[in-house]
DOMAR-573122 format. One record per residue (C-alpha): x, y, z; residue number from 0. Coordinates in steps of 0.05 Angstrom, whole numbers, plus 5000, padded with zeros to 4 digits. Layout:
KELUM    x    y    z resi
KELUM    X    Y    Z  NUM
...
This chain:
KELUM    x    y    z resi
KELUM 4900 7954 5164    0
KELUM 4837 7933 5150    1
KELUM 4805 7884 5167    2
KELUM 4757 7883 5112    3
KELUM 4764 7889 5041    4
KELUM 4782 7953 4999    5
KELUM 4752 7973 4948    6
KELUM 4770 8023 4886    7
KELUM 4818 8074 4885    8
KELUM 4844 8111 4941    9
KELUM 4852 8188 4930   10
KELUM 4903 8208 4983   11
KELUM 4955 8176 5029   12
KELUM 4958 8160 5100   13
KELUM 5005 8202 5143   14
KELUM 5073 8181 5190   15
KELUM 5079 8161 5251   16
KELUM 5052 8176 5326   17
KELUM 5123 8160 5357   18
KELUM 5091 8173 5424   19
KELUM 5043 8115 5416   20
KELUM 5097 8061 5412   21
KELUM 5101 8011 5464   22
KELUM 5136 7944 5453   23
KELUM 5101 7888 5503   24
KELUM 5146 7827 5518   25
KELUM 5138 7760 5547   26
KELUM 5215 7767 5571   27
KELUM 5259 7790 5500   28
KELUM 5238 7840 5451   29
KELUM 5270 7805 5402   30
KELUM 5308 7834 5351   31
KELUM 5378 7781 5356   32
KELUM 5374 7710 5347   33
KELUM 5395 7676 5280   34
KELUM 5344 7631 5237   35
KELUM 5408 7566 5240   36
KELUM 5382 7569 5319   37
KELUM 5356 7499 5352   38
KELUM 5302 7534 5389   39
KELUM 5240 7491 5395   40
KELUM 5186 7496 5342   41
KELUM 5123 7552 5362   42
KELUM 5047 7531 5344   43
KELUM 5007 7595 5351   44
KELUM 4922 7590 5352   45
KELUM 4872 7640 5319   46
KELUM 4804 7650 5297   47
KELUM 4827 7696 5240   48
KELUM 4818 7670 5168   49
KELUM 4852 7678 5103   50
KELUM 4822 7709 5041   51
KELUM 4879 7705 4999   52
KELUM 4958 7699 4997   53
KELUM 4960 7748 4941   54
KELUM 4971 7818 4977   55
KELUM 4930 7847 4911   56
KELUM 4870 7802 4931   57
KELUM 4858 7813 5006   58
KELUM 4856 7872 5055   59
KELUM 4841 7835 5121   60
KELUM 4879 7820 5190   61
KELUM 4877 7743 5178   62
KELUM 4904 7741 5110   63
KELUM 4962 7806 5122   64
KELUM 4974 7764 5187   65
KELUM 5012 7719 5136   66
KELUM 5042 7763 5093   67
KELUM 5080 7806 5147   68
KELUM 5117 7739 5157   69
KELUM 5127 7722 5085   70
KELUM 5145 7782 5041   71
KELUM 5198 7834 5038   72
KELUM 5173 7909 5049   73
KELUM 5211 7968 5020   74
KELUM 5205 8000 5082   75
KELUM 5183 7975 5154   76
KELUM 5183 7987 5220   77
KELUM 5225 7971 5273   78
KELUM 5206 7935 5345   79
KELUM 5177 7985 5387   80
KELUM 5159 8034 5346   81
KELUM 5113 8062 5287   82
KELUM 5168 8106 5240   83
KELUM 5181 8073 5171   84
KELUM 5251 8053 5157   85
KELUM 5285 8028 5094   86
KELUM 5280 7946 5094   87
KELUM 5294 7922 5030   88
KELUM 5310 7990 5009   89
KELUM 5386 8021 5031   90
KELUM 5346 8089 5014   91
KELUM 5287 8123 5012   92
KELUM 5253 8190 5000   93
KELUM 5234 8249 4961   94
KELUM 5281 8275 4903   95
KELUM 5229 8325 4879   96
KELUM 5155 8338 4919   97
KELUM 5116 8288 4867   98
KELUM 5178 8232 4872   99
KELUM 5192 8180 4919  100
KELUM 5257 8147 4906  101
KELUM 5270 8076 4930  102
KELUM 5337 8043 4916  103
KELUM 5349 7965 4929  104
KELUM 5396 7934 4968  105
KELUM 5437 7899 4929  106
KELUM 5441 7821 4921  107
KELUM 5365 7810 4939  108
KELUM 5335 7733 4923  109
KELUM 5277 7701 4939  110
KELUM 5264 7631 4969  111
KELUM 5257 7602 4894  112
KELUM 5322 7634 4875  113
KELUM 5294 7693 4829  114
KELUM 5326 7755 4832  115
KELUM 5295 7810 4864  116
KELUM 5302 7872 4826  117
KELUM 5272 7939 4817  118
KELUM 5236 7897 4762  119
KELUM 5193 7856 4808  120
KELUM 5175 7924 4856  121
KELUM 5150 7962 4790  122
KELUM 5101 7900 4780  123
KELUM 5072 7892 4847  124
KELUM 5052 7965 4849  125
KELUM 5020 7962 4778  126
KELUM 4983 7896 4785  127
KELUM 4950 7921 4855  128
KELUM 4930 7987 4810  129
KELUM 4910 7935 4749  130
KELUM 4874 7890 4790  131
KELUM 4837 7933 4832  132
KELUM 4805 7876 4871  133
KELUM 4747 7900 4909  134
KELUM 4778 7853 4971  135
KELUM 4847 7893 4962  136
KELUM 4881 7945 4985  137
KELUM 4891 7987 4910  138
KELUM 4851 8033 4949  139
KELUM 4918 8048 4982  140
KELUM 4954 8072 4923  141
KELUM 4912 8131 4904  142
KELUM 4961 8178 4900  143
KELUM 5003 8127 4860  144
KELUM 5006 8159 4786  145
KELUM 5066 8114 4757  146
KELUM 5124 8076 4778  147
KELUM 5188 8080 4737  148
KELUM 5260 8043 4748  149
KELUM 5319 8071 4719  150
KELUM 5362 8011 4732  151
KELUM 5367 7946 4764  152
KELUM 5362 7971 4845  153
KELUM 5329 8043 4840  154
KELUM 5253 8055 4843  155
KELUM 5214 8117 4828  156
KELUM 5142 8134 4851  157
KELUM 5109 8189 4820  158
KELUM 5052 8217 4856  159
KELUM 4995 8252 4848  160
KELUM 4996 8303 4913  161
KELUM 5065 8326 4923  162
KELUM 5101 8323 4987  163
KELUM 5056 8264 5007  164
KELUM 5062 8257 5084  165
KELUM 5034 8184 5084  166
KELUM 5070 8148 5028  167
KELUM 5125 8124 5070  168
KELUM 5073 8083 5116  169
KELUM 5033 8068 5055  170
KELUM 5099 8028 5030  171
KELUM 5091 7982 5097  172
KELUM 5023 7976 5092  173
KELUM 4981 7913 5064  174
KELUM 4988 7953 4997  175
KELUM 5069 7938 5001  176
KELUM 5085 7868 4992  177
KELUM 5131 7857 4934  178
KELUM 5118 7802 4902  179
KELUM 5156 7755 4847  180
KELUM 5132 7778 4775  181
KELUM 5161 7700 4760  182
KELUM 5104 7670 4795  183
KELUM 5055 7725 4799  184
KELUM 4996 7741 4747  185
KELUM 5008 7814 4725  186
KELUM 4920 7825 4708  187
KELUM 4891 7775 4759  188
KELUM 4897 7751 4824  189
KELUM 4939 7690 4839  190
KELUM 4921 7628 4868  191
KELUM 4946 7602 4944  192
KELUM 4973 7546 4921  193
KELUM 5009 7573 4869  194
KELUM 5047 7621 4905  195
KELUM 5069 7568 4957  196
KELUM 5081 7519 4909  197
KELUM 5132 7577 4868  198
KELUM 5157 7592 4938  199
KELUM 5158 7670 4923  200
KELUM 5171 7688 4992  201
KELUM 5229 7732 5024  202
KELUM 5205 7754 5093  203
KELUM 5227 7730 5152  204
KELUM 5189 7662 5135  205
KELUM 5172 7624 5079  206
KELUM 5115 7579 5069  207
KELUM 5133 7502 5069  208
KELUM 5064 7472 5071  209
KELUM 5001 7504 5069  210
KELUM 4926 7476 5077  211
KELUM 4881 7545 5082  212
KELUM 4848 7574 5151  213
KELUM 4869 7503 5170  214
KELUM 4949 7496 5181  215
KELUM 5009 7536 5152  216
KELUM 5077 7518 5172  217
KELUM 5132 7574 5165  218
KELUM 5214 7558 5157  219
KELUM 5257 7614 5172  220
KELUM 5283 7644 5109  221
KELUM 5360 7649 5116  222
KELUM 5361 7692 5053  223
KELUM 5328 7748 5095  224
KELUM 5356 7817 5076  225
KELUM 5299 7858 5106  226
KELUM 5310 7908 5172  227
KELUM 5286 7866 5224  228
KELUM 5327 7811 5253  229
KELUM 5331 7736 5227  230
KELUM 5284 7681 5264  231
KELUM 5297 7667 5324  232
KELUM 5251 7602 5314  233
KELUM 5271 7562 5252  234
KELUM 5198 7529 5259  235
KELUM 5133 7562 5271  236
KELUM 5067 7523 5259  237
KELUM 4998 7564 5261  238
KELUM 4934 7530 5274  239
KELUM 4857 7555 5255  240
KELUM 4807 7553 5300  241
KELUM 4735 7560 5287  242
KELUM 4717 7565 5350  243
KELUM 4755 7604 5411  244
KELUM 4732 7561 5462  245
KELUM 4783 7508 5429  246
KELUM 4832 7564 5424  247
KELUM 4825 7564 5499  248
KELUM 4817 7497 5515  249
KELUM 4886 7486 5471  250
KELUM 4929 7547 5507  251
KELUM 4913 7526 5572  252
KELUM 4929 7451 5560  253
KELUM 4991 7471 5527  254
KELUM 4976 7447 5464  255
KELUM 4993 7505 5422  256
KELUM 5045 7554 5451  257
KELUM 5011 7624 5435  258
KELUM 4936 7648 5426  259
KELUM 4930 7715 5380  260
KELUM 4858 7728 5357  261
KELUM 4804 7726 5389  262
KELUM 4790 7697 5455  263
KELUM 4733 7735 5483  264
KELUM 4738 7782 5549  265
KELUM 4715 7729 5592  266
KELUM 4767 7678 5566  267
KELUM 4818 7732 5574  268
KELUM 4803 7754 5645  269
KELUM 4806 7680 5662  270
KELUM 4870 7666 5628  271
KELUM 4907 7723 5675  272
KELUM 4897 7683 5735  273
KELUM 4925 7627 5704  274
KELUM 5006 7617 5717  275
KELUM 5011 7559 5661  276
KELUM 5002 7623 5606  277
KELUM 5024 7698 5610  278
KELUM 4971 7753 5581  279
KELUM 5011 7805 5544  280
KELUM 4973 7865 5521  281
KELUM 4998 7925 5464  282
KELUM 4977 7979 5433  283
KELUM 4907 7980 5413  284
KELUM 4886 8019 5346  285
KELUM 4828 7967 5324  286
KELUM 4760 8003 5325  287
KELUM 4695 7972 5325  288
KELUM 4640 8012 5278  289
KELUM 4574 8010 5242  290
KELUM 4564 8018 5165  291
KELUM 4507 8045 5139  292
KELUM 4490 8039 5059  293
KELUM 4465 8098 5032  294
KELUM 4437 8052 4982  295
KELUM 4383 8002 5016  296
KELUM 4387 8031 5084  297
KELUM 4320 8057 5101  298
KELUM 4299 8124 5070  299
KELUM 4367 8103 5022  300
KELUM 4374 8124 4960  301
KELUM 4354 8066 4924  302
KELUM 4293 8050 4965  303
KELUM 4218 8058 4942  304
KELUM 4215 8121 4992  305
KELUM 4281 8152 4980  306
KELUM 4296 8211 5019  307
KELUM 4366 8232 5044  308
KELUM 4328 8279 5099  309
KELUM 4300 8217 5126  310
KELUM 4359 8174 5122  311
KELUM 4405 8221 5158  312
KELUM 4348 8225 5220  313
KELUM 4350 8150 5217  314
KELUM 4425 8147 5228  315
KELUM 4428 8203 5281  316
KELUM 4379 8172 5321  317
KELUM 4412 8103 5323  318
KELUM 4477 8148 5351  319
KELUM 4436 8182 5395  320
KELUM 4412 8113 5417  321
KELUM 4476 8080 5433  322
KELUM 4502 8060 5492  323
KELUM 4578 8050 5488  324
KELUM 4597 8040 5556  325
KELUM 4546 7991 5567  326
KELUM 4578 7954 5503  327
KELUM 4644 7958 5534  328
KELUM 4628 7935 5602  329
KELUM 4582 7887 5592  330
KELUM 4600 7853 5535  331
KELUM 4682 7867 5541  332
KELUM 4691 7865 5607  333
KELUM 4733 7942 5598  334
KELUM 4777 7904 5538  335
KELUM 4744 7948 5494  336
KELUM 4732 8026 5512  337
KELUM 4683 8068 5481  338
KELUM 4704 8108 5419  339
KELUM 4669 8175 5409  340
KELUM 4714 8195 5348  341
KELUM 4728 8170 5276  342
KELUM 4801 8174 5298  343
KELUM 4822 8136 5355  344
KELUM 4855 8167 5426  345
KELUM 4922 8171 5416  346
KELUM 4931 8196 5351  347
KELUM 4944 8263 5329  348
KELUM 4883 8293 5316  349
KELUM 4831 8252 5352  350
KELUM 4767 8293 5377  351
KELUM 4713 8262 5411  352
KELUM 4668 8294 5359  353
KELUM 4605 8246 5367  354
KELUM 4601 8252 5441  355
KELUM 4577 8323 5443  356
KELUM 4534 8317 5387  357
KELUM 4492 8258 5392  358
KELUM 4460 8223 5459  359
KELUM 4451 8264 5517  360
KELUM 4525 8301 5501  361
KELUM 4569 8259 5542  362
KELUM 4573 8202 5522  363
KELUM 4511 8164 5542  364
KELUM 4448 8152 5504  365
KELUM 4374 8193 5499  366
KELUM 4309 8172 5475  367
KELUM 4278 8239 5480  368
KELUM 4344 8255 5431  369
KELUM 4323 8209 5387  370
KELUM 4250 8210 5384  371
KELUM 4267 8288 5364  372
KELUM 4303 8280 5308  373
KELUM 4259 8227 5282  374
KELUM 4193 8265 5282  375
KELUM 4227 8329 5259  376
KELUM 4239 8292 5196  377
KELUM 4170 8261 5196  378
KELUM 4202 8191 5204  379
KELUM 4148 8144 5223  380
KELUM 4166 8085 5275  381
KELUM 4184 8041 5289  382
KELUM 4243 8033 5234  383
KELUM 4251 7962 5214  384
KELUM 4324 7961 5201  385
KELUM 4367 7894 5183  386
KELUM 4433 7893 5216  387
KELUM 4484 7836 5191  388
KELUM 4548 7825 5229  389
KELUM 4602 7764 5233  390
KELUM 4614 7725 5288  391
KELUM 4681 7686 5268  392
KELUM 4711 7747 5243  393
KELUM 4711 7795 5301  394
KELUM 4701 7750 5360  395
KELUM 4651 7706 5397  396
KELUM 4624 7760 5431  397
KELUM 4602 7796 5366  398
KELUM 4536 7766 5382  399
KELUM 4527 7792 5452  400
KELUM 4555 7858 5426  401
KELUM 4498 7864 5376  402
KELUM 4448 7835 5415  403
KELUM 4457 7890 5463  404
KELUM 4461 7947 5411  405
KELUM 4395 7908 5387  406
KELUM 4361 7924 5449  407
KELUM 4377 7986 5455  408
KELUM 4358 8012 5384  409
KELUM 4294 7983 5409  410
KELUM 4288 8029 5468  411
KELUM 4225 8065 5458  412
KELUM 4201 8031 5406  413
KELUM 4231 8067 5355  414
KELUM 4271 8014 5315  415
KELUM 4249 7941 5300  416
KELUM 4319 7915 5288  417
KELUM 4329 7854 5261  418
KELUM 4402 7816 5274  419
KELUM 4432 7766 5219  420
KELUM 4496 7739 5220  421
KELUM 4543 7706 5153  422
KELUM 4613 7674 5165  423
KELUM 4672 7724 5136  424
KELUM 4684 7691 5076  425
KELUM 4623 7707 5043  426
KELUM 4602 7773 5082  427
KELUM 4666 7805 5058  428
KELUM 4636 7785 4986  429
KELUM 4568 7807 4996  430
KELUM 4570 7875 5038  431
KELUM 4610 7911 4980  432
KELUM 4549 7888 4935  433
KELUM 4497 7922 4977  434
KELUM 4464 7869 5008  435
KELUM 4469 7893 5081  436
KELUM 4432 7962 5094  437
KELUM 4474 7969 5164  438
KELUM 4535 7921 5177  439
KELUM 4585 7909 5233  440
KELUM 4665 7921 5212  441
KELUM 4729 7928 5250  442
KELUM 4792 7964 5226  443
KELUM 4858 7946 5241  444
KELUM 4910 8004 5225  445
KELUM 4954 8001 5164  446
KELUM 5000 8043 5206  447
KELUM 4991 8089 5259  448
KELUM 4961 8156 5236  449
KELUM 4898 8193 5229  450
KELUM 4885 8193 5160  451
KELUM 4886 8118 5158  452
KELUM 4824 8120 5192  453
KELUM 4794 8177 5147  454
KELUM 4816 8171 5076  455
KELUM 4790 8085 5074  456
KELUM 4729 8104 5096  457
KELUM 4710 8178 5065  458
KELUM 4734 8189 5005  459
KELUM 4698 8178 4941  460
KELUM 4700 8110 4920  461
KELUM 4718 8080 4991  462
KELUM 4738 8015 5010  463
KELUM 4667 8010 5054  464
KELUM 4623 8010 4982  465
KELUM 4569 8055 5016  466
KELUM 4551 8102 4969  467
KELUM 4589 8161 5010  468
KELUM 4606 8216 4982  469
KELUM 4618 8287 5009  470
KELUM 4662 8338 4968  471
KELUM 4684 8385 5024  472
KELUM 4708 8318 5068  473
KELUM 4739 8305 5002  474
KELUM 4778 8371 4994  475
KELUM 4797 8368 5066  476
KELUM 4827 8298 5056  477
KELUM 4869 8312 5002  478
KELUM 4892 8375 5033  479
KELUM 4917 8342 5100  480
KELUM 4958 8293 5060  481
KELUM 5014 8331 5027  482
KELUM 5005 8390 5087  483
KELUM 5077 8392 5117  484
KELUM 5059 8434 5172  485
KELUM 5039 8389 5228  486
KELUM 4993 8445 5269  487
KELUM 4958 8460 5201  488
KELUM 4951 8390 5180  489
KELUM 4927 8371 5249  490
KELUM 4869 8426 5250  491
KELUM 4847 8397 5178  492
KELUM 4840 8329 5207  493
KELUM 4803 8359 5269  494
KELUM 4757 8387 5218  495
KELUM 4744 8328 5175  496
KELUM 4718 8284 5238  497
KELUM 4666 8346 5257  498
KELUM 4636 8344 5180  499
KELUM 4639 8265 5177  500
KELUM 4604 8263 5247  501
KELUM 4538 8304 5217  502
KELUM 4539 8262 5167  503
KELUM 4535 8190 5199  504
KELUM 4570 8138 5147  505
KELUM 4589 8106 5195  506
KELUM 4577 8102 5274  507
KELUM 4639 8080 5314  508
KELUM 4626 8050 5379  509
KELUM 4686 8014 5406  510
KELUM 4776 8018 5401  511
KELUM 4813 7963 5432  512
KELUM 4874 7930 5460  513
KELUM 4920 7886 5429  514
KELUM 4925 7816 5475  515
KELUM 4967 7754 5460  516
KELUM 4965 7696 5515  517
KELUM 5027 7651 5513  518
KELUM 5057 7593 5543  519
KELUM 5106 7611 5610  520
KELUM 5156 7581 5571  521
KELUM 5152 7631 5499  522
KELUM 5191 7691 5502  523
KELUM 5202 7752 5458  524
KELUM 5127 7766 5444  525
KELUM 5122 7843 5413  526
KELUM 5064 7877 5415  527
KELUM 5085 7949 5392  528
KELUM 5054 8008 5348  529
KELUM 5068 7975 5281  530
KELUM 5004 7932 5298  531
KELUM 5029 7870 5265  532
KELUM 5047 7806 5304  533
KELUM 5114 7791 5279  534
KELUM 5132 7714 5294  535
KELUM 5205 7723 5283  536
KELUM 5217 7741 5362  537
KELUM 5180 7685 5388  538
KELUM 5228 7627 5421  539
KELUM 5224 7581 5476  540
């Protein structure tokens, strides 16, 4: 998922599952029995994510889907330990013919308010995120969404654009796939918090019963729970916001919350292991950690006083050329964070280290002769003054060390004068898709674990990063993987896509890490798997 915002329409899917990259991580039960009448203990978790919005069709960000995992049925989800879709809500799901997708309902479905759940309310939460089209949600998602019909009370039919569409299944569990009460929802606008708590339109796992945003939520097991995952095993689970992670720490190592998930920094981490008052459980790691360049007001961009795309291209290859991810990732992240030399991360199907050839000194390390090259080949004069923004409470503590070090290395040579601002989340997420930063840090955190979910977001025309990129052959080759059923095929097409996407520089990964959770000796059942959501509904003590 994302941990920014989306923006516009999304032209393609995102493909099934890596089953080789699932890994559940446990404290000492993977959960998956337990029943949500239990008298386990009540569970405070600490993080340093925040919350743009309970509405699933105004937010596309780890902090705010970290709630609505909990909270809202899926038609399809995953189960513990691994990353292949199964019917939740649904009894059923697949293709009837190559351009539908047939869902039908279990029957009996409520939510916490009482309202029925029907085919009804799924038709509307797929056409408001379409109608909507908030440029902090995930409509992007639903490209290949034409229409949705429901021939009666429990059946659902998606029609879609590409036939055969290898991804839609994930793209139903995704932060695009909440289904939400059309009794308390707006169909044309998104809703507020405290509306949707205050209509309890919940039927997850959890259910909101008091709510004071990026400040407290406390979640009661919902015993009306039809979904494919177990009931709670903890009736009570209280989550606490942190603006700083040096309380976070402070507060797991006292005991005074039971579980830490986002973000303690590497230090803080490394610390913690030695620590026999808290476990350190680590998962699956498909976050990646990338610069975004604006083709707009980045320098040379195309709606700068000296315009020129020849320019701007040598301007981005010599800030890859520049780079030094293994500096990044020992020095700032302690080894927490490896460096990434593709758009997709290692793991996946697909993943080729296309940038580490290319750029630097062609393995992996950086060159100033490299750079100084391209730069006067294109007549580029130095040094570059280029503004950087990036967001400290979003993506860590160490976000500042991170770019401090990237800003001294851009600097190498004197051929960038870089200068380093920093905006809390809130507003950044607002103001990047309106092209106020010419380069920006972002992180992504998978809707689901495949390689097009880390193409398609950020490629395609219209993306969710609101740069300005646009390539037609990337294009074609993105809707052609999605509705390819033959894997070897569709895996060569993805191969390709990273090797055209590399010469053109949109973005410049630099970092893929882990997912860590430090928790109390006495808290059991943590599940870090390939799903990469933190579901609270193992958690006892």
């Amino acid at each position: 998922m994302n941990s920014v915002s989306a923006r516009r329409v999304r032209l393609l899917g995102s493909v099934a599952a890596v089953a080789a990259a699932a890994l559940v991580l446990a404290g000492c039960s993977g959960g998956g029995s337990g029943s949500s009448g239990s008298t386990a203990k009540a569970i405070t978790i600490g993080t340093t994510d925040t919350i743009t919005s309970l509405d699933p069709a105004g937010s596309y960000d780890n902090g705010s889907f970290a709630v609505m995992t909990q909270v809202y049925p899926f038609l399809l989800d995953t189960p513990y330990g691994s990353p292949d879709p199964k019917p939740s809500i649904a009894e059923s799901a697949g293709f009837t013919a190559p351009n539908i997708y047939e869902v039908k309902l279990k029957p009996g479905l409520t939510f916490e308010n009482g309202d029925k759940l029907t085919s009804s309310d799924v038709k509307f939460s797929f056409d408001r995120q379409l109608k909507i089209n908030d440029p902090n949600g995930p409509a992007s998602l639903l490209g290949n969404l034409a229409s949705v019909s429901t021939p009666d009370a429990t059946t659902v039919d998606f029609h879609l654009k590409v036939p055969n569409d290898q991804t839609f299944a994930q793209v139903l569990t995704s932060p695009a796939g909440p289904i939400v009460d059309e009794q308390v929802f707006s169909a044309d606008k998104v809703t507020p918090d405290n509306t949707i708590v205050k209509g309890e339109a919940f039927a997850g796992q959890y259910y909101i019963a008091s709510y004071k945003v990026n400040q407290l939520i406390q979640y009661k097991a919902f015993k009306g729970y039809k979904g494919l995952l177990a009931p709670a095993k903890t009736p009570t689970i209280n989550v606490k916001y942190y603006a700083s992670s040096d309380n976070l720490k402070l507060d797991i190592q006292s005991g005074a919350i039971d579980v830490a998930y986002r973000s303690l920094s590497a230090t803080d981490i490394s610390s913690l292991k030695n620590d026999k008052k808290v476990q350190v459980i680590d998962g699956p790691g498909g976050e990646i950690r990338y610069i975004v360049f604006n083709f707009n007001t980045m320098p040379y961009g195309a709606k700068t006083s000296d315009a020129s795309p020849a320019k701007a291209l040598a301007v981005r290859q010599a800030a890859a050329d520049l780079v030094d991810r293994q500096a990044i990732s020992q020095q700032v992240y302690k080894g927490t964070y490896t460096p990434l030399y593709s758009y997709v991360p290692d793991g996946l199907t697909g993943a080729t280290p296309a940038l580490k050839s290319m750029y630097g000194d062609g393995n992996g390390g950086p060159s100033l002769s490299k750079a100084k090259a391209v730069l006067a080949a294109a007549g580029v004069k130095t040094p570059i003054a280029l503004n950087i923004q990036y967001t400290g409470d979003h993506y860590g503590p160490s976000s500042g060390d991170e770019y401090g070090l990237i800003k001294s290395q851009l600097e190498s040579g004197g051929l960038f004068k870089v200068s380093l601002q920093q905006t809390e989340y809130v507003q950044y997420s607002k103001d990047r898709v309106n092209d106020l930063y010419p380069a920006y840090q972002l992180g992504w955190f998978p809707d689901y674990s495949d390689a097009d979910d880390y193409l398609t977001p950020f490629f395609s025309a219209n993306n969710f990063l609101a740069n300005h990129y646009s390539n037609p052959t990337v294009q074609g080759l993105l809707t052609k993987e999605v509705g390819d059923t033959n894997k070897a095929d569709r895996t060569q097409v993805i191969e390709q896509v990273q090797q055209d996407v590399a010469k053109d520089l949109s973005t410049l990964p630099l970092l893929q890490g882990s997912s860590v959770a430090v928790v109390g000796s006495d808290v059991h059942g943590t599940t870090l798997d390939a799903s990469y959501k933190f579901r609270y509904a193992t958690l006892y003590k």
